[in-house]
N, C-alpha and C positions, 0 to 999 in steps of 0.2 A: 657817148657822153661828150669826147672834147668836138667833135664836128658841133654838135648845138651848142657848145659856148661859142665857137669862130663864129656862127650862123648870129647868137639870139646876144651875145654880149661885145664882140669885138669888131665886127661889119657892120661900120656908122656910117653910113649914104652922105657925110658931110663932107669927109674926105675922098673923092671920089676913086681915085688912084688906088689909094688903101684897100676899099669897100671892094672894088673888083678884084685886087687881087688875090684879100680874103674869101672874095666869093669864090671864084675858080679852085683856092686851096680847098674851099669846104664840099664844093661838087668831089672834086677830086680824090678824095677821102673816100665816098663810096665805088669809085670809080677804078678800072684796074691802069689807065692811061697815067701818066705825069708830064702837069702843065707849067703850074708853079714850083719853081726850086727855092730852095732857102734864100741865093743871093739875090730871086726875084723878090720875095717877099722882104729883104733886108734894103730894097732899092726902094720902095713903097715908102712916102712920109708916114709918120707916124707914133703918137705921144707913146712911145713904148711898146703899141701891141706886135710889132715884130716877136720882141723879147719874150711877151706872152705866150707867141705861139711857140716857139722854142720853145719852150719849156714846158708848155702841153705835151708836146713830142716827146723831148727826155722823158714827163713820166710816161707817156703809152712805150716806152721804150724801156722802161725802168719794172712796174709792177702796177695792179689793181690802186696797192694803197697810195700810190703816189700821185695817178690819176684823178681818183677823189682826192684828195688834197690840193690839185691845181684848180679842180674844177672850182672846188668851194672856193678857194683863193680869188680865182677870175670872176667869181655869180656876186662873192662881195667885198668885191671892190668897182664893180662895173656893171652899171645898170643895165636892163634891158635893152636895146637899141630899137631905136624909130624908125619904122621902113617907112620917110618922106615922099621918095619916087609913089609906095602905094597909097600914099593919104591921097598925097598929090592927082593923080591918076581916076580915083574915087571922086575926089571933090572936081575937077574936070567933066566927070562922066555924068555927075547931079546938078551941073551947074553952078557949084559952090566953091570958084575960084577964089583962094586966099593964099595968099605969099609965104611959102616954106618958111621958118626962120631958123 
């Protein structure tokens, strides 16, 4: 559950800093390796989602019901996020260059 909120709600390709280091943390998460540390993901700009992910952690650290509770917390208050790089990439490949915004 909290890997696809980092993945599908807090990894915004607009900050790009952020977006990679969220990405790395959410690889990492299925992963047995550790890449990203807490004070790399607290070095990352970012409108709070540091905080976010803390706290996804405390609950997987915490119990089941606490989990769902962040999750729900994180899915509304934060929309899905726009993978730009794959619009981008797509419209490139079809010849339908138009300017990220």
């Amino acid at each position: 559950m909290c890997p696809r909120v980092i993945h599908d709600r807090l990894a915004d390709d607009r900050g790009q800093q952020e977006c990679r280091c969220l990405m790395r943390l959410w690889w990492q998460l299925g992963m047995r390796y550790r890449e990203v540390t807490l004070d790399r993901l607290r070095a990352n700009p970012g409108e709070g989602t540091p905080r976010l992910v803390e706290e996804l952690i405390g609950a997987v650290r915490t119990s089941h019901e606490a989990i769902d509770d962040r999750v729900e917390a994180v899915e509304g208050s934060r929309p899905v996020v726009r993978d730009r790089g794959f619009e981008q990439t797509g419209a490139l490949l079809r010849g339908n260059v138009r300017p990220t915004p």
